[in-house]
N, CA and C of each residue as an Amber inpcrd file, in Angstrom:
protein
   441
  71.6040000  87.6610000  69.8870000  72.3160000  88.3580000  70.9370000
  71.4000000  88.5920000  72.1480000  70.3240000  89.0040000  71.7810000
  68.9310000  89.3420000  73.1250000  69.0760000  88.1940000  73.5990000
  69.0610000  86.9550000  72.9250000  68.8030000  85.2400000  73.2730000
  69.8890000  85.2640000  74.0580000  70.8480000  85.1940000  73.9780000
  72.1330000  85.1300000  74.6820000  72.0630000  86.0850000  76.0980000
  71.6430000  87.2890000  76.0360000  71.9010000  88.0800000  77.1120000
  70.7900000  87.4030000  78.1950000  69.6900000  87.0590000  77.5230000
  68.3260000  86.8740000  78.3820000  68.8940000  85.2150000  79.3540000
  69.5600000  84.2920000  78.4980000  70.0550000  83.2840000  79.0020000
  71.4210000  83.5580000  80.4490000  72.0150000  84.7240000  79.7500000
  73.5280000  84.4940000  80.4230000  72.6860000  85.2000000  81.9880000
  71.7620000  85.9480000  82.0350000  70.6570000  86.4700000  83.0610000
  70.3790000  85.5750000  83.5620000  69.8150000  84.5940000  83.1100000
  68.6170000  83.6910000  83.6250000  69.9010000  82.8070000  84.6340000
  71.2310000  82.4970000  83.9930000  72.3900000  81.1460000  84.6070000
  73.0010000  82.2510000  85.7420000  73.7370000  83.6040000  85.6480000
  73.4790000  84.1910000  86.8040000  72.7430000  84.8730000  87.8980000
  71.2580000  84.7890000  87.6410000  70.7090000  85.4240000  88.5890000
  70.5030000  84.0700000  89.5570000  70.3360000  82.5380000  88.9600000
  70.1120000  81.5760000  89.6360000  71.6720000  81.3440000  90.8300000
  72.5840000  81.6350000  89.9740000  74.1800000  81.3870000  91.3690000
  73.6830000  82.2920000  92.1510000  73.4060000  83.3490000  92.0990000
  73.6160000  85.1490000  92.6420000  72.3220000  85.1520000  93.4070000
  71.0450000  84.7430000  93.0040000  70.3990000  84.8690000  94.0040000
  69.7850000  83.8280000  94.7390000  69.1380000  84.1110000  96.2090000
  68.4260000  83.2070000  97.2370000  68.0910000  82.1460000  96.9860000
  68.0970000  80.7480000  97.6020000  67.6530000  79.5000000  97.6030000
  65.9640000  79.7330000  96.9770000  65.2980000  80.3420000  97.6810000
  64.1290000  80.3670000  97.6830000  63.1990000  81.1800000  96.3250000
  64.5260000  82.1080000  95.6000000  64.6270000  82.9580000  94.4560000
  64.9400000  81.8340000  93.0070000  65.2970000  80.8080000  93.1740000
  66.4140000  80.0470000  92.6740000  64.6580000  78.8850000  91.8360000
  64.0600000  78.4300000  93.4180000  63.0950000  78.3410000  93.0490000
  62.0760000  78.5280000  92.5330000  61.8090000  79.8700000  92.5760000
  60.8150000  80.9060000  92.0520000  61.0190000  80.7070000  90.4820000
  62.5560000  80.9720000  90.1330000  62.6550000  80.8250000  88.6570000
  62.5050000  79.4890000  88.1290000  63.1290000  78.4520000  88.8490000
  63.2860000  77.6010000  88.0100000  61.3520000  77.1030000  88.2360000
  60.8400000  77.4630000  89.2250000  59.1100000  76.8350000  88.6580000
  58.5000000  78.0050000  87.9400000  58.8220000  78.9580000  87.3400000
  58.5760000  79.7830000  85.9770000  58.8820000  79.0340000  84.9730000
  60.2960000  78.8560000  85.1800000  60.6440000  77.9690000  83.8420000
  60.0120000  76.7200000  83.4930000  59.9780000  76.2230000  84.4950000
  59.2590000  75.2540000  84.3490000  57.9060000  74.7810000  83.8600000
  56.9680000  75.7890000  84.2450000  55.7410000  76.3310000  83.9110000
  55.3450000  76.8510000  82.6930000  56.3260000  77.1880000  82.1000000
  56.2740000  78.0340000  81.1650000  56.1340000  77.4200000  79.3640000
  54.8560000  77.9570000  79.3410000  53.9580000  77.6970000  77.7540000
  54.0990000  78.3430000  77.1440000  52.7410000  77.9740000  76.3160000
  52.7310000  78.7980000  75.0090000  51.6000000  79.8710000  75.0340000
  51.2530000  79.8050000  76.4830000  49.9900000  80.5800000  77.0270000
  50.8950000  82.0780000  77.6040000  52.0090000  81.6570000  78.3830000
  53.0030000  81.9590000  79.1010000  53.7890000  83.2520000  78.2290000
  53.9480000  82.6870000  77.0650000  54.8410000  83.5460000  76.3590000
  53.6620000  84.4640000  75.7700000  52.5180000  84.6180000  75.5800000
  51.6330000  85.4850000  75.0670000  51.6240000  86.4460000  76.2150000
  51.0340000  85.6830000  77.3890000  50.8720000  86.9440000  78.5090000
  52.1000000  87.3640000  78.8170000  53.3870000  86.9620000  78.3470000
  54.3360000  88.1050000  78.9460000  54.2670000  89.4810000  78.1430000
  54.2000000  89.1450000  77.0810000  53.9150000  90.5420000  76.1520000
  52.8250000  91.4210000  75.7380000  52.9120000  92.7850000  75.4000000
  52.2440000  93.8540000  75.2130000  52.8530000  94.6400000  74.5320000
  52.1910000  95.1450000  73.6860000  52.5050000  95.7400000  72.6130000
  51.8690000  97.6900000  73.2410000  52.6270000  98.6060000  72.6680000
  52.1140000  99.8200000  72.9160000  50.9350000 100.3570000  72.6750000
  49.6170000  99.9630000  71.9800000  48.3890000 100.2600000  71.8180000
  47.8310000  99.6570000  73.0630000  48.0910000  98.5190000  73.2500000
  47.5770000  97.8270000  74.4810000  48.1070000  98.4540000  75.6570000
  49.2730000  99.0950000  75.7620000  49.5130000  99.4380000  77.0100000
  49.0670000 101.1500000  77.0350000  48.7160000 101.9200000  76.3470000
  47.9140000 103.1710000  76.3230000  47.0190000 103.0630000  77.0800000
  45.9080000 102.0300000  76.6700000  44.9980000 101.8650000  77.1090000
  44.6390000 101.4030000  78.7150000  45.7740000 100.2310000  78.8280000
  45.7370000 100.4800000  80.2860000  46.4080000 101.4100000  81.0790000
  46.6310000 102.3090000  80.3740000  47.5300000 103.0490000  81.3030000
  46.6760000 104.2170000  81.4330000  45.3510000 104.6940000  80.3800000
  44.1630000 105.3780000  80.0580000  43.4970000 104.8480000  81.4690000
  43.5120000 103.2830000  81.5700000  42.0310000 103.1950000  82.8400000
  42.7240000 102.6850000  84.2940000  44.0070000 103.4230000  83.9420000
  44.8970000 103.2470000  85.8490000  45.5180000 101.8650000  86.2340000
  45.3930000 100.8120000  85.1960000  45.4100000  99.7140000  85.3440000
  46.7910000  99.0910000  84.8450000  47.9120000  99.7050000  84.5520000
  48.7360000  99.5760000  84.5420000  50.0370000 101.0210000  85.1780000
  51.2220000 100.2520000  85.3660000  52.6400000 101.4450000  85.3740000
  53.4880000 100.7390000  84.6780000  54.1390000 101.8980000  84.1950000
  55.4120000 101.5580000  83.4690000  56.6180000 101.9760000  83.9570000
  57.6450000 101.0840000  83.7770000  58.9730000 101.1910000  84.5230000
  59.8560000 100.9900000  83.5380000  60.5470000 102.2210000  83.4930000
  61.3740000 102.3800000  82.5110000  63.1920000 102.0240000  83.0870000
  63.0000000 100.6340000  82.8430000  64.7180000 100.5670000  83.1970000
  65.8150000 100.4230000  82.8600000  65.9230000 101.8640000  81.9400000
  66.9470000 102.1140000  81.0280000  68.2540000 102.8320000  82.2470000
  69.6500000 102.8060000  82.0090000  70.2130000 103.6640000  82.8670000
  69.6230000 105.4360000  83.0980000  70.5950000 105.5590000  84.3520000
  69.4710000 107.2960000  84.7230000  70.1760000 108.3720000  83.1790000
  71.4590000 108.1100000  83.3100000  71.7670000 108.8460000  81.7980000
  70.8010000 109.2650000  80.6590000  70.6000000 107.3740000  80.1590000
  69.4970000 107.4370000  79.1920000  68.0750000 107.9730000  79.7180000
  67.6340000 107.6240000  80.6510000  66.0620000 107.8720000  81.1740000
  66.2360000 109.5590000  80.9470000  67.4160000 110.5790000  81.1280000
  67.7240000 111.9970000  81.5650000  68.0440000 112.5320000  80.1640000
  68.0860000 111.9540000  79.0480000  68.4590000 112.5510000  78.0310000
  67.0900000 112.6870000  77.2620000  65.9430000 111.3990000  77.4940000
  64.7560000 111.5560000  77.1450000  64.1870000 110.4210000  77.5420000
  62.6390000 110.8870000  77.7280000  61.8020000 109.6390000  78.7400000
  60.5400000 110.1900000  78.3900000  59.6590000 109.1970000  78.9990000
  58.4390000 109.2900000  79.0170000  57.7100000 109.4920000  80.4450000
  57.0940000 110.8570000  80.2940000  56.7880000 111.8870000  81.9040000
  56.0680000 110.6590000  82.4250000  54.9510000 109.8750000  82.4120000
  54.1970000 108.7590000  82.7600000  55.2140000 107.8110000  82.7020000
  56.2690000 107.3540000  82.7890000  56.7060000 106.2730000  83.5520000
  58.0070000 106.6930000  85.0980000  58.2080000 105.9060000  85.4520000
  58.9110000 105.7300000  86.6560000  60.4170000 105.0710000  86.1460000
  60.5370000 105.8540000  86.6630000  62.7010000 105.1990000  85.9430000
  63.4520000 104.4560000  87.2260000  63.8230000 103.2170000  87.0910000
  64.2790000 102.2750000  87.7420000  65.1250000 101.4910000  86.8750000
  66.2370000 102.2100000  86.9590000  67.7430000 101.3820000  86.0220000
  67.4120000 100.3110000  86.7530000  67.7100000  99.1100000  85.6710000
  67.3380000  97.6550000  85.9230000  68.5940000  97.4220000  87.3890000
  69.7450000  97.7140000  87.1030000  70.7400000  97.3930000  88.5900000
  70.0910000  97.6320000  89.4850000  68.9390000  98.7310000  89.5500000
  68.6250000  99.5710000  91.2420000  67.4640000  98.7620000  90.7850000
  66.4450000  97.9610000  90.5010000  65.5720000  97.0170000  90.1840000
  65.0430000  96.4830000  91.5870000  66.4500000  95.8110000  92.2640000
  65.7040000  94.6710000  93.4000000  65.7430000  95.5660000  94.8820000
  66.3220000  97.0030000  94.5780000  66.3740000  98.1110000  95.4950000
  65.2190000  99.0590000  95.9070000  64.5240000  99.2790000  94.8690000
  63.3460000  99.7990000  94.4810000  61.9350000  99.1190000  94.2480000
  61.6550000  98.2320000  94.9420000  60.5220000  97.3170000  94.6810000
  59.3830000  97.9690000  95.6370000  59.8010000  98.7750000  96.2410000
  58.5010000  99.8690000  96.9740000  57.9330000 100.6450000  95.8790000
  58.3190000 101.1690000  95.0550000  57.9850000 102.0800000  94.2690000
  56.9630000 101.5490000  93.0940000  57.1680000  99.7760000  92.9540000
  55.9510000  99.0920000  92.3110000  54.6050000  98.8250000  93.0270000
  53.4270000  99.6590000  91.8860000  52.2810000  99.0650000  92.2960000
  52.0150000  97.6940000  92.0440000  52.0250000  97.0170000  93.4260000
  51.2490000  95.7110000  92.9760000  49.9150000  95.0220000  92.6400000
  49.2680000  96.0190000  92.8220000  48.2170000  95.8110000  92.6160000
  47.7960000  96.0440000  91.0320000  48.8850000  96.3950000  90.1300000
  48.4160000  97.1200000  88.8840000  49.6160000  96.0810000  87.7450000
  49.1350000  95.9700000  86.4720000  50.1810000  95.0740000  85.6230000
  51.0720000  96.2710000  85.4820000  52.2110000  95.4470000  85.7470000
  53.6220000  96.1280000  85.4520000  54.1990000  95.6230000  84.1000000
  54.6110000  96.7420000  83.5670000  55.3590000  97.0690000  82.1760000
  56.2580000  96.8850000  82.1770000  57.8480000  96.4770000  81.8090000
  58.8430000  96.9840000  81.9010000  59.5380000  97.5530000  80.5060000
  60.4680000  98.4620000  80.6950000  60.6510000  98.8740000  78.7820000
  61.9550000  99.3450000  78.9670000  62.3390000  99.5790000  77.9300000
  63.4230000 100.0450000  77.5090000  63.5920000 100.5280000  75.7070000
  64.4830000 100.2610000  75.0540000  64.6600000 100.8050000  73.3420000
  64.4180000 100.1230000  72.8560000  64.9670000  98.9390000  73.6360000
  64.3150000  97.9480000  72.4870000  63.9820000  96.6750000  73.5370000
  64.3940000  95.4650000  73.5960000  63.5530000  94.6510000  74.5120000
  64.9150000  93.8630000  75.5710000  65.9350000  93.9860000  74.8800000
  66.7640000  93.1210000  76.1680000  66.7640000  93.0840000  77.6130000
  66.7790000  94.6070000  78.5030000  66.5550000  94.9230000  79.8620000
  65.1840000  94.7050000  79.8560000  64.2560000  94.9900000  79.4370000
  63.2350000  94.7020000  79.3350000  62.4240000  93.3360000  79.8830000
  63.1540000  92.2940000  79.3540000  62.7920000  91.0160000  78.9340000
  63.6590000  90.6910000  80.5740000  64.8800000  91.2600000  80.8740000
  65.2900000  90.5450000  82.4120000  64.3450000  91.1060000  83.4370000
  63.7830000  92.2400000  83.3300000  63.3770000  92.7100000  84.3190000
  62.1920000  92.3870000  84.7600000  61.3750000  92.2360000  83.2890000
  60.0700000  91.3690000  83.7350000  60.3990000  89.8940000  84.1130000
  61.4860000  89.3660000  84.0530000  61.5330000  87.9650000  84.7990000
  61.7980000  87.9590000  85.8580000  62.7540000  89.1340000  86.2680000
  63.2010000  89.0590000  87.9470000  61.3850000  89.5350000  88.2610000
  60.8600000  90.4870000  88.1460000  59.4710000  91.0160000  88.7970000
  58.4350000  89.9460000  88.7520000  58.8170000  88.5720000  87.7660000
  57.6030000  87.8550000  87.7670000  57.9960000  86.9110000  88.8640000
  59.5330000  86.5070000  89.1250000  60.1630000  85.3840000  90.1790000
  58.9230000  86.1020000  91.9700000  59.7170000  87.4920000  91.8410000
  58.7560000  88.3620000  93.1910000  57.7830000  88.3050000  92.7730000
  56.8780000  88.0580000  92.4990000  55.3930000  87.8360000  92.5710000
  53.8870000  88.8550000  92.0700000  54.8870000  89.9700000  91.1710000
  54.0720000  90.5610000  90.1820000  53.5070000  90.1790000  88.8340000
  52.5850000  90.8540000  88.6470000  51.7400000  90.5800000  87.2800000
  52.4400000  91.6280000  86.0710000  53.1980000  91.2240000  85.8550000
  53.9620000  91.6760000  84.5530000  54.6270000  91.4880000  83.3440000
  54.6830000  92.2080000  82.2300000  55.0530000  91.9440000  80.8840000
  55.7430000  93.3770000  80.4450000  56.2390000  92.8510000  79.1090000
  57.1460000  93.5220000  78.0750000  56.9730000  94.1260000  77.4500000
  57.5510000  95.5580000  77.5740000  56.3180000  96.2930000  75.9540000
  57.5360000  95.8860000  74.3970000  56.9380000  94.9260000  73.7270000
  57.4500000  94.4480000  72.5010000  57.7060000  95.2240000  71.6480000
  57.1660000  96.6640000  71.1660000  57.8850000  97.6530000  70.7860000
  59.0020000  98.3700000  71.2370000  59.2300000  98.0250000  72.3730000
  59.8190000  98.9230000  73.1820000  59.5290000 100.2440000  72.9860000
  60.2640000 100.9780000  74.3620000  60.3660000 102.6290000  74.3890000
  60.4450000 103.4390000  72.7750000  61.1220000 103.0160000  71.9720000
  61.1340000 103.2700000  70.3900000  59.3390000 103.2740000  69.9590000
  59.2730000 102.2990000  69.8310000  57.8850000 101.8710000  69.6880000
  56.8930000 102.9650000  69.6990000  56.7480000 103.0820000  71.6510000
  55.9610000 103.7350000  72.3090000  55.9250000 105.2900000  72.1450000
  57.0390000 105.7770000  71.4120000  57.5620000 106.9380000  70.8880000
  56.6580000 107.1910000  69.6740000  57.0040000 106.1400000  68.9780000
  56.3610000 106.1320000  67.6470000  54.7410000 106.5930000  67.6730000
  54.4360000 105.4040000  68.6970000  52.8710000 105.4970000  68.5380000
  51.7890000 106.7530000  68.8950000  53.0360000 107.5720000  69.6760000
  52.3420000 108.8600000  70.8360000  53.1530000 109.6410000  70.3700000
  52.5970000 110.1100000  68.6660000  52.6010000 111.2550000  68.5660000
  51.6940000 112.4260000  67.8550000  51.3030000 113.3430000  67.3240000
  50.6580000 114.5690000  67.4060000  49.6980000 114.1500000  68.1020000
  48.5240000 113.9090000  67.5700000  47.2030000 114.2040000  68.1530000
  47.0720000 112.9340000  69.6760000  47.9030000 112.0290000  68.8560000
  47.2980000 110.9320000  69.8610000  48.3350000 111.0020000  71.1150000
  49.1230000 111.3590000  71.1220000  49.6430000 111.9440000  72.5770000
  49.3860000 113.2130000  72.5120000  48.6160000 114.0990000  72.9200000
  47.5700000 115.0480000  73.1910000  46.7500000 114.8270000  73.4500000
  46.0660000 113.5810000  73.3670000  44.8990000 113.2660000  73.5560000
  44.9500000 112.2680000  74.9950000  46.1350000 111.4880000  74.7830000
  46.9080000 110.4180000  75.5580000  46.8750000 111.5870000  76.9340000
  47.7330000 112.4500000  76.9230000  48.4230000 113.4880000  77.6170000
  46.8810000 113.7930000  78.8680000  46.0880000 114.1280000  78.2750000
  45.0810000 115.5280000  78.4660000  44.4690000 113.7100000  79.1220000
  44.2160000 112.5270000  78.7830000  43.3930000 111.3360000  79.4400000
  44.3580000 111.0030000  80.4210000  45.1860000 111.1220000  80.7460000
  45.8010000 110.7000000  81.9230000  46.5300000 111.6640000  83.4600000
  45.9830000 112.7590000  82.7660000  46.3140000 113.7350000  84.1520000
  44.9070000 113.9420000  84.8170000
């Protein structure tokens, strides 16, 4: 089903968006290894850590509902729709995350952000995940290293 959603993404964002957007994806796709599929992903230990030495943000683009019922204070909430609206609010200079519960929005959003010309990947646990991993001591510890 993720396979399916990530595809039926990939055949409309190419009608729907710019000549020059159209390109962007299809020389991703094109490009795209077995080197390719490693660096899109990150797992939540790995992304602590950069997020410990400033070197990453995370963008949580779950709807505002979900982001408002519970979230993570260290990320930035950008429902994937408001995505190509909000591209001020990404550091580019820093690897971008994108997340959600589990990986479907996830997985579109880091493709539209990689077509624009950021350095970004997937957290493969997703938001679930990242929940999991940050809790008692080590989000306290997480908490108290990043303010």
């Amino acid at each position: 089903m993720k396979r399916l959603a990530l595809v039926l993404f990939m055949v409309l964002f190419c009608m729907y968006d710019s000549v020059a957007q159209d390109y962007s994806l299809e020389k991703y796709i094109l490009n795209y290894d077995y080197e390719s599929r490693k660096e899109m992903k990150i797992n939540s230990e790995q992304l602590v850590s950069l997020l410990k030495e400033n070197k990453a943000q995370l963008i949580d683009i779950r709807f505002a509902e979900e982001y408002n019922s519970w979230n993570m204070p260290f990320a930035i909430s950008i429902p994937l729709p408001d995505l190509p609206n909000n591209l001020d609010k990404i550091d580019k200079s820093k690897i971008i995350v994108t997340a959600c519960p589990h990986k479907d929005r996830a997985i579109i959003a880091m493709t539209y952000l990689k077509t624009k010309g950021y350095q970004v990947k997937y957290l493969t646990d997703g938001l679930l995940g990242l929940a999991d991993y940050l809790r008692g001591d080590q989000a306290k510890d997480f908490m108290n290293e990043i303010r």
